[in-house]
Each structure stands twice: as C-alpha cells, then as structure tokens.
N, C-alpha and C positions, 0 to 999 in steps of 0.2 A: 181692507182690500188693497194689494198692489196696485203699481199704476199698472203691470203685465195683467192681471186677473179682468181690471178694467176695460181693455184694450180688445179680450177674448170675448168679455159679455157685450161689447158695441157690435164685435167683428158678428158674433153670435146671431145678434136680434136685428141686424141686417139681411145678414143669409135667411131667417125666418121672413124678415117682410120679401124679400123673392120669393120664398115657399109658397109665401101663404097670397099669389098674385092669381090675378085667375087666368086659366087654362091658357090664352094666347098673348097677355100681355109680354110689354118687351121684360128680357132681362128674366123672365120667370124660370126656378129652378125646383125640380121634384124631392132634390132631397141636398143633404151636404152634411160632411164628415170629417172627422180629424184635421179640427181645427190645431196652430200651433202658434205661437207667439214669440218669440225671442229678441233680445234685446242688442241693440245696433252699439259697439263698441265707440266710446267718444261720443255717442249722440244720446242724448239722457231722456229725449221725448220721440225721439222715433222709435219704431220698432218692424221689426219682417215678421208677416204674419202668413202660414200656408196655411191653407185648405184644398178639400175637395168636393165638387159638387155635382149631382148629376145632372142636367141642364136641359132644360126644356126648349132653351135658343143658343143654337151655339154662335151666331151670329153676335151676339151681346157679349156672350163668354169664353171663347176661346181664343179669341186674337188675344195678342201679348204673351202668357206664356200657359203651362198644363199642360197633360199630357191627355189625349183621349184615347178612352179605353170602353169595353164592351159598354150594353146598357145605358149609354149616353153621361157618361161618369169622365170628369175632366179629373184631374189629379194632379196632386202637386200646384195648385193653383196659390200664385203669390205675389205679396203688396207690400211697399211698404209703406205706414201711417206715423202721423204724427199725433201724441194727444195732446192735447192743450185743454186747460184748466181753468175754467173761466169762473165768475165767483162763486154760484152756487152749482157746476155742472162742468162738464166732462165734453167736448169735441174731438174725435175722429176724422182727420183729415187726411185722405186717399194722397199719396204721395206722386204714387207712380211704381214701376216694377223694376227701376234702378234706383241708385242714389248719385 
C-alpha cells in the first residue's frame, strides 16, 4: 500500500466515524464523497486531501473552506495532513487548510 492509499483509508474511516455519530452529536455527517489525495511537492509526508460531505452541523463543518450546495452537501472540502509512521502504525495529523 502507498503512503497516498494510506492517507485516503485514515481520511476514509474518519469521515465514517462522523457518519456513523448519533443524530445530534457535534461534527456529525450523513454522508461524504469523492475523496482525493495528492501529494505536496518538496514535502514527502504531507499531502492535500479534498472531500465532500453532507453535514448534519454545519457549524463544525463549514468554517474554513467548501462550498455549500443543495441537501446540506459541502464540497470541495480541504486539509492538509501530515503522515508519520510510527513503529508499528500509521498517524494522520490534521495540518490545517494552508501550508
């Protein structure tokens, strides 16, 4: 597995633990899509990662950046992470939305 592939299944089973929050909790999201990952030129462990997600609190999710569109669907939403690689596993650490 890439460390890019890595990067998508962290981003991945994050967005599920939103999903899968119940009804009112903070940060909770009904659904998310078209994940992307690409790799930060000169930077060998960051990477820009977009998605989009439909959002059950937009309060949580739409400061910083996205775009909102019908259905409660942010789009375009994006981070950039750093992974680090610790002995036996793998860290995702949320940068921020510049560099």
């Amino acid at each position: 597995m890439t460390d890019k592939e890595i990067v998508y299944t962290i981003v991945k089973q994050e967005l599920s633990y939103h999903k899968n929050k119940s009804l009112f909790a903070n940060g909770k999201i009904f659904d998310y899509k078209d994940i992307s990952v690409y790799s930060v030129p000169n930077e060998p462990t960051i990477y820009s990662v977009v998605f989009s997600i439909q959002s059950g609190d937009d309060d949580f999710w739409l400061p910083g950046n996205g775009t909102k569109q019908e259905n409660n669907w942010i789009i375009n939403k994006s981070n950039y992470m750093q992974l680090i690689k610790e002995k036996d596993y793998y860290r995702l650490i949320s940068i921020g939305t510049g560099l």
